[in-house]
KENUPA-769439 format. One record per residue: residue number from 1; residue in one letter; x, y, z of N, C-alpha, C in turn. Coordinates in steps of 0.2 Angstrom, whole numbers, plus 5000, padded with zeros to 4 digits. Example, Ala and Ser with C-alpha at 12.3 -4.5 7.8 and 13.67 -1.06 7.14 Angstrom:
<nodes>
+-----+------+------+------+------+------+------+------+------+------+------+
|  nr | rest |  n.x |  n.y |  n.z | ca.x | ca.y | ca.z |  c.x |  c.y |  c.z |
+-----+------+------+------+------+------+------+------+------+------+------+
|   1 |    A | 5066 | 4972 | 5039 | 5062 | 4978 | 5039 | 5066 | 4984 | 5039 |
|   2 |    S | 5064 | 4989 | 5035 | 5068 | 4995 | 5036 | 5064 | 5000 | 5039 |
+-----+------+------+------+------+------+------+------+------+------+------+
</nodes>
This chain:
<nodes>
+-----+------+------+------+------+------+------+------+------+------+------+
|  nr | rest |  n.x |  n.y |  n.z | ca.x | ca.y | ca.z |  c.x |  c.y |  c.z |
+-----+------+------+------+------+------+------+------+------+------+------+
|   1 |    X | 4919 | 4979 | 4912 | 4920 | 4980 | 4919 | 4919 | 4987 | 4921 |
|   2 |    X | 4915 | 4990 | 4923 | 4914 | 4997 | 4927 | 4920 | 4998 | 4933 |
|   3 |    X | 4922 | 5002 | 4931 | 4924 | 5007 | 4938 | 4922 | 5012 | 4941 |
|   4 |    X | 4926 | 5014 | 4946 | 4921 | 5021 | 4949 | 4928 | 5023 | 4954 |
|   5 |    X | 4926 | 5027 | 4957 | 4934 | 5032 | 4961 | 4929 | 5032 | 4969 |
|   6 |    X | 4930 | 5033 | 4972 | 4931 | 5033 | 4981 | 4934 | 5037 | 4984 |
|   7 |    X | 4932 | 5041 | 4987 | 4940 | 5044 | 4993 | 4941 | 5039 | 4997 |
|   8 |    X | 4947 | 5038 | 4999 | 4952 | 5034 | 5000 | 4950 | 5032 | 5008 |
|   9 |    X | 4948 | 5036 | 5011 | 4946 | 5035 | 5018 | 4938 | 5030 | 5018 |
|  10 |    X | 4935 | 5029 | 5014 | 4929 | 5024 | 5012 | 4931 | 5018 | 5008 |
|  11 |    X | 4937 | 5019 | 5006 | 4939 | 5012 | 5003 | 4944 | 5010 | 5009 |
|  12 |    X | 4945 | 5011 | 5012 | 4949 | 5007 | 5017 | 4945 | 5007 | 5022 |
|  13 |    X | 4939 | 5011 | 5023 | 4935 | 5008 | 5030 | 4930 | 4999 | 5026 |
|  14 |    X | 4928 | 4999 | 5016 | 4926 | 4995 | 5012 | 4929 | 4989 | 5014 |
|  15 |    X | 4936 | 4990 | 5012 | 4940 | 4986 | 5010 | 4943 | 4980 | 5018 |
|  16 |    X | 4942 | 4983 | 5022 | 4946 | 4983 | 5030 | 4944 | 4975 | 5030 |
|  17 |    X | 4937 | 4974 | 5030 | 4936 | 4965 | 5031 | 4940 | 4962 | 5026 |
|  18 |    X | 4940 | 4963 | 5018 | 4945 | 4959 | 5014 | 4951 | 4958 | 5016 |
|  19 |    X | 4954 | 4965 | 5017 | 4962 | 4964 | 5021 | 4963 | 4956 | 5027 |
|  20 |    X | 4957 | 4958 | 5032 | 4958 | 4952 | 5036 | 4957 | 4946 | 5035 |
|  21 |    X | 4952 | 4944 | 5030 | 4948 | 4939 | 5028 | 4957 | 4937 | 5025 |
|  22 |    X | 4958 | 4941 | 5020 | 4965 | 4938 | 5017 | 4970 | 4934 | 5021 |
|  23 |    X | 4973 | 4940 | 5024 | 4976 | 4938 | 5030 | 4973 | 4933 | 5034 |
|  24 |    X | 4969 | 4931 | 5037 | 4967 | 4925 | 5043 | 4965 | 4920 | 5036 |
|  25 |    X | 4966 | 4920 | 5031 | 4966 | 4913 | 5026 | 4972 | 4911 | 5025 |
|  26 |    X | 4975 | 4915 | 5027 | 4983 | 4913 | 5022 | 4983 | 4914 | 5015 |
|  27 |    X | 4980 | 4918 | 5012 | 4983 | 4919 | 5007 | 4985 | 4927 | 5007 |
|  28 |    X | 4992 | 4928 | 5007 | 4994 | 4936 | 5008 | 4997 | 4938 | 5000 |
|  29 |    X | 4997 | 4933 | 4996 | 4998 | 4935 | 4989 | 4991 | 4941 | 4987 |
|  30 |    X | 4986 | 4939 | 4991 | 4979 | 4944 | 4986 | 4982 | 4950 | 4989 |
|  31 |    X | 4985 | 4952 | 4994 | 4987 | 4956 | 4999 | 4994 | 4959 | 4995 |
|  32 |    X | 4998 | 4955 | 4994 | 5004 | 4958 | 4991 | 5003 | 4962 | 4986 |
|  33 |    X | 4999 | 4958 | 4980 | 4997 | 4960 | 4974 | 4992 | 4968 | 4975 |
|  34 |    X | 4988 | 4968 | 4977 | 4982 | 4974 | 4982 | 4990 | 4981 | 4982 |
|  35 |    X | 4993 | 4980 | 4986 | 4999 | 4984 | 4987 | 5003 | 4986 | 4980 |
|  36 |    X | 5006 | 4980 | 4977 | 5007 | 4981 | 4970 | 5005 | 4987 | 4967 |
|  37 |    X | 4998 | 4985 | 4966 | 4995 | 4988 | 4961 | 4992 | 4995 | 4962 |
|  38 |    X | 4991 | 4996 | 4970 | 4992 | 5005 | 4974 | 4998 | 5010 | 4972 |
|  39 |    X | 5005 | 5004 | 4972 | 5011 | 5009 | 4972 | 5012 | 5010 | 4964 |
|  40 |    X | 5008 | 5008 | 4958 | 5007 | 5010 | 4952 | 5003 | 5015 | 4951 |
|  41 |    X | 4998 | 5018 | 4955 | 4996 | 5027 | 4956 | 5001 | 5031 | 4953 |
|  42 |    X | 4998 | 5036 | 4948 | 5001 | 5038 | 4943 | 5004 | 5043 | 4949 |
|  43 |    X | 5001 | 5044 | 4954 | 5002 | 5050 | 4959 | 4995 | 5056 | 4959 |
|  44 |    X | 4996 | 5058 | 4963 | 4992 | 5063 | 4964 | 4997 | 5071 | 4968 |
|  45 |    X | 4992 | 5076 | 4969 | 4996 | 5081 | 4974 | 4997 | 5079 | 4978 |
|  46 |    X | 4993 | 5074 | 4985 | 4993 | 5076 | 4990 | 4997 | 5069 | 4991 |
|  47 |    X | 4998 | 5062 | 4987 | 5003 | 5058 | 4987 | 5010 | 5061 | 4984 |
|  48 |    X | 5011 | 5066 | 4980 | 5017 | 5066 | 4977 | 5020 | 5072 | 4982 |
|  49 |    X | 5016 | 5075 | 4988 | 5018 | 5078 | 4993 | 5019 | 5074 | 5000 |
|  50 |    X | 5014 | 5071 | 5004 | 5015 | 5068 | 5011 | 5016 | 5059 | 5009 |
|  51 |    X | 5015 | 5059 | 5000 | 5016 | 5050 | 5002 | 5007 | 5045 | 5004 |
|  52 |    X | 5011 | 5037 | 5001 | 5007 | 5036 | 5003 | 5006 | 5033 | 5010 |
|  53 |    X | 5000 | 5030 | 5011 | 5000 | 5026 | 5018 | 5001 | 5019 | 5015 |
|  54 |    X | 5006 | 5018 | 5023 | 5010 | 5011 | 5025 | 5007 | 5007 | 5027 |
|  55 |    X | 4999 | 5006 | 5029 | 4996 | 5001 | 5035 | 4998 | 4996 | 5034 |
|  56 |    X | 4996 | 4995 | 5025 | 4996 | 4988 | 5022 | 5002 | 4986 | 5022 |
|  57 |    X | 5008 | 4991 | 5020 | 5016 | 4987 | 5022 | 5017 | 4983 | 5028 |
|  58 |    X | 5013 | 4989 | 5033 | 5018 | 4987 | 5038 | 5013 | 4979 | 5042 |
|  59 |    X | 5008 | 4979 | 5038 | 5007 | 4972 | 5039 | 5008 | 4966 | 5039 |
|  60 |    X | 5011 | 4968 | 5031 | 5014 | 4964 | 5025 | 5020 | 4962 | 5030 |
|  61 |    X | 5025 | 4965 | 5033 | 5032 | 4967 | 5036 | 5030 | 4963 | 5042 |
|  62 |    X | 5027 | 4963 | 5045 | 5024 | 4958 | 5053 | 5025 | 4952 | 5051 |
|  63 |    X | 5020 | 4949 | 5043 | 5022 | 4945 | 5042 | 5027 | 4941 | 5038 |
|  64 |    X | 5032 | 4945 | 5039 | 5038 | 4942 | 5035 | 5039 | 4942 | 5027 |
|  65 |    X | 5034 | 4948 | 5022 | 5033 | 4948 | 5016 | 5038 | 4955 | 5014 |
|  66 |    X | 5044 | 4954 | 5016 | 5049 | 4960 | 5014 | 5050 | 4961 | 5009 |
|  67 |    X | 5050 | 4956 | 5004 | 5054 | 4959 | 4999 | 5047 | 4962 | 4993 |
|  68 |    X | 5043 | 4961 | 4995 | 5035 | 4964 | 4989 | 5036 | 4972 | 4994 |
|  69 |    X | 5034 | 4973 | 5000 | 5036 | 4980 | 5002 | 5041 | 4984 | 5000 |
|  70 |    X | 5048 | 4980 | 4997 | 5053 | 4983 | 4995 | 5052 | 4984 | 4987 |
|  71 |    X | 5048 | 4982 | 4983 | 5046 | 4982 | 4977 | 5039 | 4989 | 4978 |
|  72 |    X | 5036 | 4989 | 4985 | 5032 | 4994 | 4984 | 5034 | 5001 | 4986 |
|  73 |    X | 5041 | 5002 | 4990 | 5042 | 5006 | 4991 | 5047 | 5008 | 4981 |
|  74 |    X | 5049 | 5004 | 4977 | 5053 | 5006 | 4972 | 5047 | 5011 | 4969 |
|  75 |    X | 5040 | 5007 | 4970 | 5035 | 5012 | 4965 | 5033 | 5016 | 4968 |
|  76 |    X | 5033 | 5019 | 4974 | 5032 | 5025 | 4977 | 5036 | 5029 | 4974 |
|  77 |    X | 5045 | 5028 | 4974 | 5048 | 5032 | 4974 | 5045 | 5036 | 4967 |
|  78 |    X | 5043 | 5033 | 4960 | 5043 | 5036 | 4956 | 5035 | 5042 | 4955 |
|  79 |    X | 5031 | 5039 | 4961 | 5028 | 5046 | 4960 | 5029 | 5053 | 4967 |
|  80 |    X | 5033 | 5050 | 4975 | 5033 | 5054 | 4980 | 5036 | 5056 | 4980 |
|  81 |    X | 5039 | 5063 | 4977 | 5043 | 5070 | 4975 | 5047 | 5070 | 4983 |
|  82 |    X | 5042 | 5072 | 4987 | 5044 | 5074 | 4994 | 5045 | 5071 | 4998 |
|  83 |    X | 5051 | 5064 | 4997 | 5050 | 5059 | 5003 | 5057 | 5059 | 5007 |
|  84 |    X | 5059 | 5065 | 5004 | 5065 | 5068 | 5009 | 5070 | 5060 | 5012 |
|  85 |    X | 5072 | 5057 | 5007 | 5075 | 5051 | 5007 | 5071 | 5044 | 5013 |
|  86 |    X | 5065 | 5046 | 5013 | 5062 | 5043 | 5018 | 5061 | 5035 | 5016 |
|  87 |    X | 5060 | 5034 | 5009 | 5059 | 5026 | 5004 | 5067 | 5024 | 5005 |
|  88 |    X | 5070 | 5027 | 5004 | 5077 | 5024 | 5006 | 5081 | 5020 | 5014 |
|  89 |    X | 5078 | 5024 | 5017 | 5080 | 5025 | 5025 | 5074 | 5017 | 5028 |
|  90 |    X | 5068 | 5019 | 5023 | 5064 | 5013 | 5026 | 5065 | 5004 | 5025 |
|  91 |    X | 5068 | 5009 | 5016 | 5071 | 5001 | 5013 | 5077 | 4999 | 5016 |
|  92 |    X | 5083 | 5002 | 5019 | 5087 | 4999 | 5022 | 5085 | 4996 | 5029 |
|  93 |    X | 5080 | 5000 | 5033 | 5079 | 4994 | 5039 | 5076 | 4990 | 5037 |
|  94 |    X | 5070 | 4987 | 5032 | 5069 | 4981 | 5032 | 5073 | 4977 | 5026 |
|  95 |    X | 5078 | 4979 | 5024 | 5084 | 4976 | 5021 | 5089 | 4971 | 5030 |
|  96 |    X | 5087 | 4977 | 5032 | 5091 | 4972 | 5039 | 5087 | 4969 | 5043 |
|  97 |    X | 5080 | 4967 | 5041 | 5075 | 4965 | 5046 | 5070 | 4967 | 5050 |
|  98 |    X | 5071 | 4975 | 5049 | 5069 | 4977 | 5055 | 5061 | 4981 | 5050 |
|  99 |    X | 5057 | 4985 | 5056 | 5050 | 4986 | 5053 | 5052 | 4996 | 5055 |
| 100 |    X | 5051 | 4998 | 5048 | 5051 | 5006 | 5052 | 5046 | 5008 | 5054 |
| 101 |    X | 5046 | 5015 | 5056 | 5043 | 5019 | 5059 | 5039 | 5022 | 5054 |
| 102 |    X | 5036 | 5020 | 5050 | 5032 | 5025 | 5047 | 5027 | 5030 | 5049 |
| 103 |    X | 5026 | 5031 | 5055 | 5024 | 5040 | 5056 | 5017 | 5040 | 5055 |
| 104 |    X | 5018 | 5046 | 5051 | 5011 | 5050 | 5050 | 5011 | 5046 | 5042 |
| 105 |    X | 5013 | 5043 | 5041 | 5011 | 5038 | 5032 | 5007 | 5033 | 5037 |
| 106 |    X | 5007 | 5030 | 5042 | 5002 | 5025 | 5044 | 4995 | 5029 | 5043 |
| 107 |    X | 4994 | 5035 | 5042 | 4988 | 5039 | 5045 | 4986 | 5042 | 5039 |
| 108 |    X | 4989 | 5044 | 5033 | 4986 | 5046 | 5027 | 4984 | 5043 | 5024 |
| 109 |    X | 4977 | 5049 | 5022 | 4972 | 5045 | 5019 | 4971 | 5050 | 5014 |
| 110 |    X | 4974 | 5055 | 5010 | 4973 | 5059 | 5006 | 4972 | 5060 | 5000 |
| 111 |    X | 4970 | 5055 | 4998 | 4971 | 5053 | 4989 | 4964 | 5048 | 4988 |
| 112 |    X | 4965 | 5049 | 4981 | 4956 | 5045 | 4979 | 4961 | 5037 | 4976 |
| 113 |    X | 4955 | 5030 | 4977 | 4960 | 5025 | 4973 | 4954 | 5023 | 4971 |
| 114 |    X | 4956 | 5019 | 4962 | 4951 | 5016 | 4959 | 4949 | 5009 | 4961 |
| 115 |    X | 4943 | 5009 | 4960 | 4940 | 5002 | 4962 | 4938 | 4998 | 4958 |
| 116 |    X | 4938 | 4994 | 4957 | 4935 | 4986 | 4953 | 4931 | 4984 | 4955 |
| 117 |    X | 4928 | 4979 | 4953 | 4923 | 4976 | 4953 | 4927 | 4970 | 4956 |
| 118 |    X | 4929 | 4969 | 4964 | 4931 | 4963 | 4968 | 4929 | 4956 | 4966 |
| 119 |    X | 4923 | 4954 | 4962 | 4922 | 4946 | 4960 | 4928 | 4946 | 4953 |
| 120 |    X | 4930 | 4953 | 4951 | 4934 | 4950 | 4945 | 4940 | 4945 | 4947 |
| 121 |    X | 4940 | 4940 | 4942 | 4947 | 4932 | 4944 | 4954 | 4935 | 4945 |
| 122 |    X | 4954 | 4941 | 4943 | 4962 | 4945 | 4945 | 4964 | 4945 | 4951 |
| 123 |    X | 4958 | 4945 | 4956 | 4961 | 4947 | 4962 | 4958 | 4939 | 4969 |
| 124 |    X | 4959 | 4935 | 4962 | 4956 | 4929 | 4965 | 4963 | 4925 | 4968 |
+-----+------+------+------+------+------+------+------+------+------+------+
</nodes>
């Protein structure tokens, strides 16, 4: 299987229909997993300084999938140096329900992420 690296801002304009196709099928496990496997990014400079982006969470959160966001925020925490207890603060409001404010993490697109080859069955 070939991979290849992308700036992160052409993989999310790539990827934008997958996300929805997922989401409008019902199946948000392909979506969880997708999230999963981001917040295992060994890290880079500009994640282990401003973090990653939330869109995917906070959609995840919309629809009621709290506790894979709360496993995404554990693996942030091990590469986001600078998150000035912010994983913490986010985990407890949706510990009680609620959706944060994630900010300018909605909007970061700073980091490259590895791509696969989409027909492989992993992500079926």
């Amino acid at each position: 299987m070939s991979t290849f690296t992308l700036p992160l801002p052409v993989v999310a304009f790539l990827l934008k229909p997958y996300f929805r196709l997922a989401f409008n099928s019902r199946l948000p496990y392909r979506i969880q997993r997708l999230l999963l496997e981001a917040g295992k990014s060994p890290g880079s400079p500009p994640l282990n300084s401003f973090g990653p982006n939330m869109l995917l969470a906070k959609d995840l959160l919309a629809r009621g999938e709290r506790e894979v966001v709360i496993q995404y925020f554990a693996l942030c925490a091990r590469f986001w140096e600078l998150d000035r207890g912010r994983l913490e603060k986010w985990k407890a409001i949706v510990i009680n329900g609620g959706t944060p404010n994630f900010g300018a993490n909605l909007v970061y697109l700073l980091s490259t992420w590895q791509v696969e080859d989409w027909a492989n069955p992993r992500w079926r």
